[in-house]
C-alpha positions in Angstrom: 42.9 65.8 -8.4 44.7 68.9 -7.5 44.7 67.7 -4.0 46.0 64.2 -4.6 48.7 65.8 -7.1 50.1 68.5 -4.1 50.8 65.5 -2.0 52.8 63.8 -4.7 56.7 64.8 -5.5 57.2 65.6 -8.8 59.7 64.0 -11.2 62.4 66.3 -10.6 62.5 65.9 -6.8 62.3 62.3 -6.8 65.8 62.5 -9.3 67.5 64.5 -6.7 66.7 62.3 -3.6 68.1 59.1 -5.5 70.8 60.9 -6.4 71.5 62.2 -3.1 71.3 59.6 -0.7 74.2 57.4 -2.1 76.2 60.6 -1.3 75.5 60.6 2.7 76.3 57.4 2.9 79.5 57.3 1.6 80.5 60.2 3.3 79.5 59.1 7.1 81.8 56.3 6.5 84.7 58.3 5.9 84.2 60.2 8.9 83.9 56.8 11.0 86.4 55.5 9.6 88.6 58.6 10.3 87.8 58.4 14.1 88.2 54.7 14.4 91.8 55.1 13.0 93.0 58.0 16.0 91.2 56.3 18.9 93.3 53.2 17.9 96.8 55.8 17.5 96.0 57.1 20.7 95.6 53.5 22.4 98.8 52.6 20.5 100.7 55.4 21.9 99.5 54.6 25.9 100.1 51.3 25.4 103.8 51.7 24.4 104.3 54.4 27.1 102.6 52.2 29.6 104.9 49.7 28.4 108.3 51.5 28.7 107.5 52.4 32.8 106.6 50.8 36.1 103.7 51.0 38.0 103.3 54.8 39.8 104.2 54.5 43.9 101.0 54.6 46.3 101.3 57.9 48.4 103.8 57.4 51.5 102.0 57.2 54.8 103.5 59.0 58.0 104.4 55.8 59.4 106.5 55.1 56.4 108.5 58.3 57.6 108.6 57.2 61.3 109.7 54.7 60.8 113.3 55.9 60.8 112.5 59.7 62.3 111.4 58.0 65.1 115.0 56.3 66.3 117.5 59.4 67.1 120.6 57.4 65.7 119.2 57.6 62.1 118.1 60.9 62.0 121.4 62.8 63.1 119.5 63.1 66.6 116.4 65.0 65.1 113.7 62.9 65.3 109.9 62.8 65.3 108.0 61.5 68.2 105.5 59.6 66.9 102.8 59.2 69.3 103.1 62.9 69.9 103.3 63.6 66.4 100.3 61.7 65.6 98.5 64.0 68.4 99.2 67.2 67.2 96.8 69.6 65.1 99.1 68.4 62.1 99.5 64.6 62.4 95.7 64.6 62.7 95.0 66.3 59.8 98.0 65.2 57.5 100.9 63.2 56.6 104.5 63.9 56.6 104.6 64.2 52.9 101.6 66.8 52.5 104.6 69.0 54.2 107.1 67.5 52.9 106.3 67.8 49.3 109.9 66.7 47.7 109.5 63.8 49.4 108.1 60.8 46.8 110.1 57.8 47.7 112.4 56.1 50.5 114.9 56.3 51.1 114.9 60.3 49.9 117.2 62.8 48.9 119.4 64.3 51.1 118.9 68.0 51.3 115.4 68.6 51.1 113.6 71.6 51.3 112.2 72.6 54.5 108.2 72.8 54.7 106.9 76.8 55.4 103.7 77.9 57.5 102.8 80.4 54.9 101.4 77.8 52.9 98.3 77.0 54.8 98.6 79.7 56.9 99.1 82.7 54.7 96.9 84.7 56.8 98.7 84.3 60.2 102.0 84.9 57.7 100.7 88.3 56.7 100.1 89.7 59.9 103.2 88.6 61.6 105.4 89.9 58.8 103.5 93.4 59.8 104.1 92.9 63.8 107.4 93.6 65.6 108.4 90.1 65.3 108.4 89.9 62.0 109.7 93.1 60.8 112.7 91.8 63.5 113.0 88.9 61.9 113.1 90.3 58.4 115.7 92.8 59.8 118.3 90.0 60.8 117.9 90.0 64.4 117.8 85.6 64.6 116.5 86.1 68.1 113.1 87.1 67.1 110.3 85.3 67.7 109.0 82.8 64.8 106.5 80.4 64.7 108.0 77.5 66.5 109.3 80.2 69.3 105.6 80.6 70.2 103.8 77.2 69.2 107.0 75.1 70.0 108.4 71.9 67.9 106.1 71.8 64.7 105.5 68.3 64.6 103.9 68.3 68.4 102.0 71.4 67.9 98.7 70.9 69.9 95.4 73.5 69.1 94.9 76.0 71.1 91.8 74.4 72.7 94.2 71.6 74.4 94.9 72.7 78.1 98.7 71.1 77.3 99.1 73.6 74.1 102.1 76.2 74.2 99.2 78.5 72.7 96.3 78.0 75.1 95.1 80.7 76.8 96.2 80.0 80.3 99.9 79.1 79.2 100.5 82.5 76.9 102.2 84.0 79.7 104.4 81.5 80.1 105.2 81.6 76.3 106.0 85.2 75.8 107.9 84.6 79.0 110.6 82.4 77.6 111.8 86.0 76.2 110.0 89.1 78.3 110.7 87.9 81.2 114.7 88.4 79.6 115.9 92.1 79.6 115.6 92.7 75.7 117.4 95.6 74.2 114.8 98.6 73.0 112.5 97.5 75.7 112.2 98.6 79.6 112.0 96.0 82.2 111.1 92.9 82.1 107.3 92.8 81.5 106.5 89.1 82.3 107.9 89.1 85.3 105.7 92.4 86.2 102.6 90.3 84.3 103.0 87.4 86.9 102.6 89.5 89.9 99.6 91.3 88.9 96.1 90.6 88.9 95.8 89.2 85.5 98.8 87.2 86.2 97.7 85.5 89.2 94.3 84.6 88.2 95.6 83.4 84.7 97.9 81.1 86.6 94.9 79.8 89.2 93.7 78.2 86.2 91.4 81.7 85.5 90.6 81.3 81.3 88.9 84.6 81.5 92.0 86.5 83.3 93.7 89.0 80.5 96.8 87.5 79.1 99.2 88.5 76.8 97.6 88.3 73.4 94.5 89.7 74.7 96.0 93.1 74.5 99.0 93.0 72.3 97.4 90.7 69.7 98.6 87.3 68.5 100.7 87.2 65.4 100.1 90.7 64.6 101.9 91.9 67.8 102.6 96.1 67.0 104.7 98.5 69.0 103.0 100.6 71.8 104.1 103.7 69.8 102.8 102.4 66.4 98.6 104.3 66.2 97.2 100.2 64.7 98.6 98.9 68.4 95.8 98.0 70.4 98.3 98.6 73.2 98.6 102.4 71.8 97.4 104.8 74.2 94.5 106.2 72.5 93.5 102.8 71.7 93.6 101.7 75.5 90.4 102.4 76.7 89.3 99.9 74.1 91.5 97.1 74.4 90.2 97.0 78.0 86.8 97.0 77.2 86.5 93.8 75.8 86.4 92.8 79.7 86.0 95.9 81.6 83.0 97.1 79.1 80.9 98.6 82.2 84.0 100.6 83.3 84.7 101.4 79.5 81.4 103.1 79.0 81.8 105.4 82.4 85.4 106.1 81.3 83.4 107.7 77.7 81.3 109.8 79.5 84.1 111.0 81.7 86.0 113.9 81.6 89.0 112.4 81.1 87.5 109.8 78.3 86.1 113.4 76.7 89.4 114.8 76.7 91.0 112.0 75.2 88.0 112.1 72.8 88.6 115.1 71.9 91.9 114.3 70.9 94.2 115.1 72.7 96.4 111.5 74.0 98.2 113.5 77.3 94.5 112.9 78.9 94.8 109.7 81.4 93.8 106.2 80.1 93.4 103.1 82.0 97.0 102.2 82.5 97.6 105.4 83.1 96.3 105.1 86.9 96.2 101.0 86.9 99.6 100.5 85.3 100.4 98.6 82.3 101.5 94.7 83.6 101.7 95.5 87.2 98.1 95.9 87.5 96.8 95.0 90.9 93.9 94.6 92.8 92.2 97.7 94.3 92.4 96.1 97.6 96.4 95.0 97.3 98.0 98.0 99.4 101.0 98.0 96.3 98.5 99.0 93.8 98.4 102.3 92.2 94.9 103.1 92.8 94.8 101.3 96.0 93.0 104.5 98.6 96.7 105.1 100.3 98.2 105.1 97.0 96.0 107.2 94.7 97.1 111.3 95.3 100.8 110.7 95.4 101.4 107.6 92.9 98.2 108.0 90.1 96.5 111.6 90.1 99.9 113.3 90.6 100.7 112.6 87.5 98.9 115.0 86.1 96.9 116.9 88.8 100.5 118.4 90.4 102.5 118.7 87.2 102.8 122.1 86.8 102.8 121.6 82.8 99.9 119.4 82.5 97.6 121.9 85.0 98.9 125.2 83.0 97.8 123.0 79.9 94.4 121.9 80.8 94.1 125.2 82.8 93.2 123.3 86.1 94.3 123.8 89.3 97.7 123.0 90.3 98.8 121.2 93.5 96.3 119.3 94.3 98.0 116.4 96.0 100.4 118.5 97.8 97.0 120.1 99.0 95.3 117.0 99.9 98.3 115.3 101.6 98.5 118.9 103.9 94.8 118.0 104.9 93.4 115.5 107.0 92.7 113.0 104.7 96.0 113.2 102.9 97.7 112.9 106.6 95.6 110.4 107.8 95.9 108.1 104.1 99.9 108.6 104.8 99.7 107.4 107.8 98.3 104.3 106.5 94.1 104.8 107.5 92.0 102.9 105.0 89.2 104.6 105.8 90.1 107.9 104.9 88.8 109.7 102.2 90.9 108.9 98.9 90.8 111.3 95.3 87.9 108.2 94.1 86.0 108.7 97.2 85.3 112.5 96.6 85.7 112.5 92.7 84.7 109.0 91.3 86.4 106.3 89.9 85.9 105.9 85.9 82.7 108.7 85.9 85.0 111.5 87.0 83.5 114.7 86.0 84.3 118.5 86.6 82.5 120.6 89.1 80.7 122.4 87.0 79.1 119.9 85.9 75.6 119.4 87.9 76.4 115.3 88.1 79.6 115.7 89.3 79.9 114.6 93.0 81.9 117.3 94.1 79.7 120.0 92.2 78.3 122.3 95.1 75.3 121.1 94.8 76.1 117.4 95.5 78.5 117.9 98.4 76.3 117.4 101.2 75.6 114.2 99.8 79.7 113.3 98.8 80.3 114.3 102.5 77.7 112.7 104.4 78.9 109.5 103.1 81.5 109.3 105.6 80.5 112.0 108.2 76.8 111.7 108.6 74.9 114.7 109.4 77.2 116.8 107.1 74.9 120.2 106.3 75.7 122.4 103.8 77.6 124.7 105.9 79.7 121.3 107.3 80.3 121.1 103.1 81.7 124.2 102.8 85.0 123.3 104.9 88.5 123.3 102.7 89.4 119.7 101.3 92.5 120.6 99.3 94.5 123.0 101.7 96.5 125.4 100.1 97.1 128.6 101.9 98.3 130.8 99.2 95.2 129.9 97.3 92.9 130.4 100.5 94.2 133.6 101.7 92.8 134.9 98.1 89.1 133.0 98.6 86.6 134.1 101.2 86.4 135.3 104.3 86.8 132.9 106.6 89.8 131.6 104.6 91.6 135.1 104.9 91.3 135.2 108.5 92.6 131.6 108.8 95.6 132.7 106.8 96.0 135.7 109.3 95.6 133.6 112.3 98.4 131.3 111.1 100.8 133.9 110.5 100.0 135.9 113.7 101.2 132.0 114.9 104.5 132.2 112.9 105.9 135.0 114.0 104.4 134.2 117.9 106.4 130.7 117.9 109.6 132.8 116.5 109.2 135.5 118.7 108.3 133.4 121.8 110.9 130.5 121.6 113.9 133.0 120.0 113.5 134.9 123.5 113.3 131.9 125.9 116.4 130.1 124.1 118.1 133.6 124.3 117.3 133.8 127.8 118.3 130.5 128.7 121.3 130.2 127.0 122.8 133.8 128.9 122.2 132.1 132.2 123.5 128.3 131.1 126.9 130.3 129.4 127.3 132.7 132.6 127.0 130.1 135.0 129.6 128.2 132.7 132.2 130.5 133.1 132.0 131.2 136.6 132.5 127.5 137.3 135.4 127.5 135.4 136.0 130.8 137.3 135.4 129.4 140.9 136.5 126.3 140.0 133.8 125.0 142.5 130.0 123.7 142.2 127.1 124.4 144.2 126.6 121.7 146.8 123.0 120.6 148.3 122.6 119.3 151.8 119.7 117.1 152.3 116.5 117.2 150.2 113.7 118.1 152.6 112.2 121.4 151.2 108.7 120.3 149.9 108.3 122.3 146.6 105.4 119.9 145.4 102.8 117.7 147.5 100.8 114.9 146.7 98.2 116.0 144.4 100.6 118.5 142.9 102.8 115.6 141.9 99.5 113.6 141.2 98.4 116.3 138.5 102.0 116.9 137.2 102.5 113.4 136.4 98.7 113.4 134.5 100.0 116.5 132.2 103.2 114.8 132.0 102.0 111.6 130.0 99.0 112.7 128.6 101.1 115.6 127.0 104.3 113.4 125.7 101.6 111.3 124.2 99.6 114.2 122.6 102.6 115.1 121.1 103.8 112.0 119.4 100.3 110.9 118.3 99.4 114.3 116.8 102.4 114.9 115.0 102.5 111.3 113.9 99.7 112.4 111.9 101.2 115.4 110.7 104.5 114.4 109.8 103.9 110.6 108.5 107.4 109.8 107.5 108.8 111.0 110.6 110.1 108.0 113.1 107.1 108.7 115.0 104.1 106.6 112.9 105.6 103.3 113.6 104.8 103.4 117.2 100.8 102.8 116.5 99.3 100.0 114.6 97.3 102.6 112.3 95.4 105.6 111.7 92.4 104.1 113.9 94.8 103.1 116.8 96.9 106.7 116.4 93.6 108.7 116.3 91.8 106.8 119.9 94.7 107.2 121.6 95.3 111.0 121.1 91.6 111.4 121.8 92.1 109.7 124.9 95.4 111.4 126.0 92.9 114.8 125.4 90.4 113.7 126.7 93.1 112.6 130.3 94.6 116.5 129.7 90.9 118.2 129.7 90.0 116.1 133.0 93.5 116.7 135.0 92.8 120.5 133.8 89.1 120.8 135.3 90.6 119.3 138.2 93.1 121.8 138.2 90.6 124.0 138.8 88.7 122.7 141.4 92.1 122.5 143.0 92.6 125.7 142.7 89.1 127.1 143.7 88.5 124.5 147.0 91.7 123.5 148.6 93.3 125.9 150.5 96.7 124.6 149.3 95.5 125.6 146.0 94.1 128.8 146.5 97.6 129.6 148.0 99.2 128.4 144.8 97.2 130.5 142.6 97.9 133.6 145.0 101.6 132.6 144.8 101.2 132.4 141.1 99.8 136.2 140.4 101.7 138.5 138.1 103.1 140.9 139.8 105.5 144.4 139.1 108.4 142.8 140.6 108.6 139.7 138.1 108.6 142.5 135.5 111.5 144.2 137.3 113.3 140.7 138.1 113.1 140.1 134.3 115.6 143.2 133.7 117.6 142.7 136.6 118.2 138.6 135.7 119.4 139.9 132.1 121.8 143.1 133.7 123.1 140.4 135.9 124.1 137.6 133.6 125.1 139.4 130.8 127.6 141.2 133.2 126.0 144.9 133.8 125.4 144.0 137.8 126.8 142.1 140.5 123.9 141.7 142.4 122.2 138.5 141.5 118.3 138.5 141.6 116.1 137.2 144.3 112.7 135.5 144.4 110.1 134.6 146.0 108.2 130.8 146.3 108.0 131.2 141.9 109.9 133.2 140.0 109.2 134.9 136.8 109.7 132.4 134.6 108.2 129.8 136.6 104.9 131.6 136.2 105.1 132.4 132.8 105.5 129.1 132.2 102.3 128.1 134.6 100.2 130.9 132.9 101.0 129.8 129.2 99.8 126.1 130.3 96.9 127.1 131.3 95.9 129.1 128.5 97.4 126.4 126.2 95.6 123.6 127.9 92.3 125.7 126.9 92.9 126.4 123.3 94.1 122.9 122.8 91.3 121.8 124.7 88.4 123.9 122.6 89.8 123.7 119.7 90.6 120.1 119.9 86.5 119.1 120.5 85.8 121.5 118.2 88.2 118.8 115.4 86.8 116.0 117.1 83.1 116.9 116.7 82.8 119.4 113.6 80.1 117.9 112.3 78.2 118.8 115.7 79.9 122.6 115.4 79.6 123.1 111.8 75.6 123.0 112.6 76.2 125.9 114.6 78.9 128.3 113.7 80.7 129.2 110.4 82.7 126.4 108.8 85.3 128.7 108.7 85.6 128.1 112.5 86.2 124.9 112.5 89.0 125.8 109.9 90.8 127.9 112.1 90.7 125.5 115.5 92.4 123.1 113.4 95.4 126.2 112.7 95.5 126.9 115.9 95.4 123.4 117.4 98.5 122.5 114.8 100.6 125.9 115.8 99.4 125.6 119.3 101.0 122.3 119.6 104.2 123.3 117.9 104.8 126.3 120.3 103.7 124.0 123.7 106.4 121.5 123.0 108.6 123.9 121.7 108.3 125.9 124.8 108.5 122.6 127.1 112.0 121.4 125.5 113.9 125.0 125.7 111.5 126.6 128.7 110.7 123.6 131.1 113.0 120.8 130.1 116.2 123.8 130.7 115.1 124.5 134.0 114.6 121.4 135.8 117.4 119.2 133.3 119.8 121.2 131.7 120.4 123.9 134.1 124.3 123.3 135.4 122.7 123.5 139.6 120.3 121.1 138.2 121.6 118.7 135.7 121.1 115.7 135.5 117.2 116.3 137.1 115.3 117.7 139.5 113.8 115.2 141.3 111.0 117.1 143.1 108.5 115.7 140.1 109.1 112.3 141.7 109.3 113.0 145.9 108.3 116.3 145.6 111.7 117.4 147.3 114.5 119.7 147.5 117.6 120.6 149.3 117.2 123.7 151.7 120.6 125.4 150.1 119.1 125.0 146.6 115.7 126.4 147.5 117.3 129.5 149.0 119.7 129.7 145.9 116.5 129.9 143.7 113.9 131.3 146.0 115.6 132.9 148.6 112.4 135.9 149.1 110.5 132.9 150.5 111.1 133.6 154.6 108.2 131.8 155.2 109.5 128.5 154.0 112.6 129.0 154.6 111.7 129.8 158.3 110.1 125.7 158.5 113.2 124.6 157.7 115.6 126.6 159.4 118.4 124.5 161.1 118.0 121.5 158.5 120.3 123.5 156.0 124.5 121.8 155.2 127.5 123.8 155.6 126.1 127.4 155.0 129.7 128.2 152.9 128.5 125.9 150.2 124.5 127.0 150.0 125.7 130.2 147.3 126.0 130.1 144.2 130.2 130.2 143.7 129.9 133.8 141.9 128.4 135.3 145.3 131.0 133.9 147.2 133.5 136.9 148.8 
């Protein structure tokens, strides 16, 4: 029972839910009601709206446009290509009007507002308003590149992928070009012009999409100043800009001493266009590029390596081009040798590194190997030879290097000495004999030339030392002197260098013959006895000198040579020797270096130099006065051709030699007119 009477509600509760219910239901239908009467407001108040308007426009198509931009005549001459149009990056993507936002119906409103980049490409907007462009632009300068400058007429704009787009790769040059290749004012040169002869250049224009172009290193809209630290064209930034296609060289630049210094810091350390340039870069192999082998001392690495600030500053040694251009190598690379050792071919390219350090090629310990790659069977001792001369520096440094810095002044002051007394000696006699033809008012006469003053061979061997000589002399100091007149007359270094070997090599063989001359024909052993110093030449020296300077009025005598005929003989021979020795010893130091100091080989190539100086030197005011410019001579003597002279002449000049004189007794012209015009009484 208590069960059944839980389940039951009681009286009270089943009052409440009759009483209740009526409630809900009255209220619900209210609430309906209340909705039903706004939903049919609402409806009311579209449908009178609706009423009071016409139907909104469809959105205009670009064809709706074209069809008036299209024809010129309507369009105050600015119109819209269409096929082009519809090509571009744009037309592709939109419609005039997604541009052209004012625009609702047609015909529209005159004066519209022009369309800007910035709103779809806020991006590319930032970063040009931060480049030099933009901050040109902003600063009123109207000639500053914008966007259509660069991507051309906005409505034919083509992506950068299309071949035919102002912005491809392979046409940037010709884009910054409509400007650069202008003088601009702020900037130096005209860089495009310098971009389309370089490397890049020229392999951009063969079509080349992986050459460097402009944008490459300067960026694209965010184009910076060189001088501005965010440039990747800034010079501590260089090295990286040119690694994106030079990585390999990039990573031996790091480890370089010059990437260390630069490291370190300090920007005045060389960066890439530093020695390649900046947009004249050219192959290695073009002869007008900076680092090409003939190029490198005096165009890159003097820069820095003989500027007397930058060597104090680094504390480095100074002059070192001047140094390498006084050696062979700089000589020979000025003369135009391509096989010459260049500043890269010692030190490196990108990997430079100091001597001191144990992977450096020129560190002591590697030079055998540096050296043997172009002179193989370079030793040690071979290594030890000066590469950068510089005499001040050397006379300070070993041994060897003192002594060659004695040996070349002993040569100074020999030349000076030695050629100051043979033009002082020649120009007393020319001057005397001067004046007493303008004195006399008469000139010595010569009968017939039949005195044999040389034979055959005589003439044979003079004419050998004659050419080999003249040509020793302009093809050695054609390497010595490169800008002188004298290196255009070889091809190159190759052609200058064989045939000064072979002129020496004709000089050596005419000398050895010389010497079995001497030694096994009797004419020759006659010549040499005829050719011995004796006290008399030292006698005839004084009385030549008291005679033409005035002090006597007896003129000097001599026999079949004078004095200064065998002074002259005497110093050939000993300067065919040295030049001789000393020239094999140049020619093969490797072979000598194996044997004697290197030092050695240091001085032969002094000597040979100051040798060569003092035997042409000697030739034009000793040899070249006696038989050319002496007034009884001028214009030659012609016994270097026939061997001959005239019997008055000989006795004039050798007038001691009875015994020749006696072979041609008879043959002599009138006997009045054999003297010289101061002798006459």
């Amino acid at each position: 029972m208590q069960t059944v009477g839980l389940n039951r509600p009681d009286h009270r509760a089943r009052a409440a839910t009759r009483s209740f219910v009526p409630k809900l239901k009255v209220k619900g239908f209210v609430k309906n009601l209340r909705l039903l009467l706004i939903m049919c407001l609402v409806l009311a108040c579209a449908g009178f709206a609706n009423a009071g308007t016409k139907a909104a426009a469809p959105k205009l198509s670009s064809d709706d446009c074209l069809a008036c931009h299209s024809d010129a005549s309507m369009v105050n001459g600015k119109d819209v290509h269409g096929d082009a149009f519809k090509a571009s990056i744009h037309g592709s993507m939109f419609s005039c009007v997604d541009c052209h936002t004012d625009v609702k119906t047609l015909p529209h409103d005159a004066g519209l507002k022009k369309p800007t980049c910035v709103t779809c490409h806020a991006e590319e907007q930032a970063k040009y308003s931060n480049g030099v462009h933009g901050k040109a632009l902003a600063a009123g300068n109207v000639k500053a590149a914008n966007c259509e400058s660069c991507h051309g007429n906005i409505h034919e704009i083509l992506p950068a992928s299309d071949p035919k787009s102002r912005s491809a790769k392979v046409n940037i040059p010709k884009m910054c070009g409509q400007c650069h290749s202008q003088p601009i004012p702020g900037l130096a040169g005209r860089p495009a012009l310098a971009y389309q002869e370089s490397i890049h250049g020229k392999l951009s224009a063969s079509g080349n999409d992986k050459a460097a172009v402009c944008s490459d290193c300067h960026g694209a809209h965010d184009v910076r100043a060189p001088n501005d630290p965010t440039s990747p064209v800034f010079r501590a930034n260089v090295p990286a800009t040119c690694s994106k296609c030079h990585s390999g060289e990039a990573v031996q630049f790091a480890k370089s001493i010059h990437g260390k210094v630069l490291a370190g810091g300090n920007t005045q350390g060389p960066v890439c266009t530093t020695c390649h340039g900046v947009h004249t870069i050219k192959a290695v192999k073009d002869k007008d590029s900076w680092v090409s082998p003939t190029n490198q001392a005096d165009v890159v690495c003097a820069q820095c390596h003989n500027n007397v600030r930058m060597t104090a500053e680094f504390g480095i040694p100074g002059r070192r081009t001047d140094s390498y251009n006084a050696s062979y190598h700089g000589m020979a690379s000025a003369v135009g040798s391509k096989r010459t050792a260049s500043c890269s071919s010692c030190h490196g390219n990108h990997d430079i590194l100091p001597p001191s350090d144990p992977l450096s090629t020129v560190n002591p310990a590697n030079l055998v190997k540096t050296c043997g790659q172009c002179h193989t069977g370079a030793n040690a001792n071979f290594a030890k030879g000066q590469i950068h001369l510089d005499p001040e520096a050397a006379a300070k440094a070993d041994f060897g290097n003192k002594v060659n810095n004695w040996v070349r002044s002993a040569y100074v002051l020999l030349i000076l000495g030695t050629i100051g007394f043979m033009f002082l000696h020649n120009l007393m006699i020319f001057v005397r004999k001067l004046m007493d033809r303008r004195k006399f008012g008469s000139q010595h006469v010569s009968g017939p030339r039949v005195v044999v003053r040389m034979t055959k061979s005589q003439r044979i061997q003079h004419f050998l030392l004659l050419v080999s000589f003249l040509t020793l002399v302009v093809s050695g100091f054609a390497l010595k002197y490169p800008d002188a007149a004298t290196r255009f007359v070889f091809v190159n270094e190759i052609g200058r260098s064989y045939v000064h070997r072979f002129a020496g090599t004709v000089m050596i063989l005419a000398g050895l013959y010389h010497l079995i001359y001497l030694a096994f024909t009797s004419e020759g052993r006659r010549m040499l006895l005829d050719m011995l110093p004796v006290l008399k030449d030292a006698t005839d020296i004084v009385d030549v000198f008291a005679y033409y300077l005035g002090f006597s009025t007896r003129k000097p005598q001599f026999k079949r040579f004078n004095y200064a005929e065998k002074m002259e003989y005497w110093a050939l021979i000993w300067g065919t020797f040295v030049m001789a020795s000393t020239g094999l010893m140049i020619w093969f130091k490797v072979t000598f270096a194996s044997v004697v100091p290197r030092w050695w080989v240091d001085i032969a190539i002094t000597v040979h130099f100051y040798e060569a100086i003092l035997a042409t030197l000697a030739i034009i005011v000793w040899h070249f006065y006696q038989v050319i410019f002496d007034p009884d001579t001028y214009p030659v003597n012609f016994a270097f051709i026939d061997g001959k002279m005239s019997v008055e002449h000989y006795q004039e000049e050798h007038g001691l030699d009875s015994a020749t004189l006696l072979q041609y007794e008879g043959d002599a012209g009138d006997e009045d007119e054999t003297h010289h015009p101061s002798t006459k009484k």
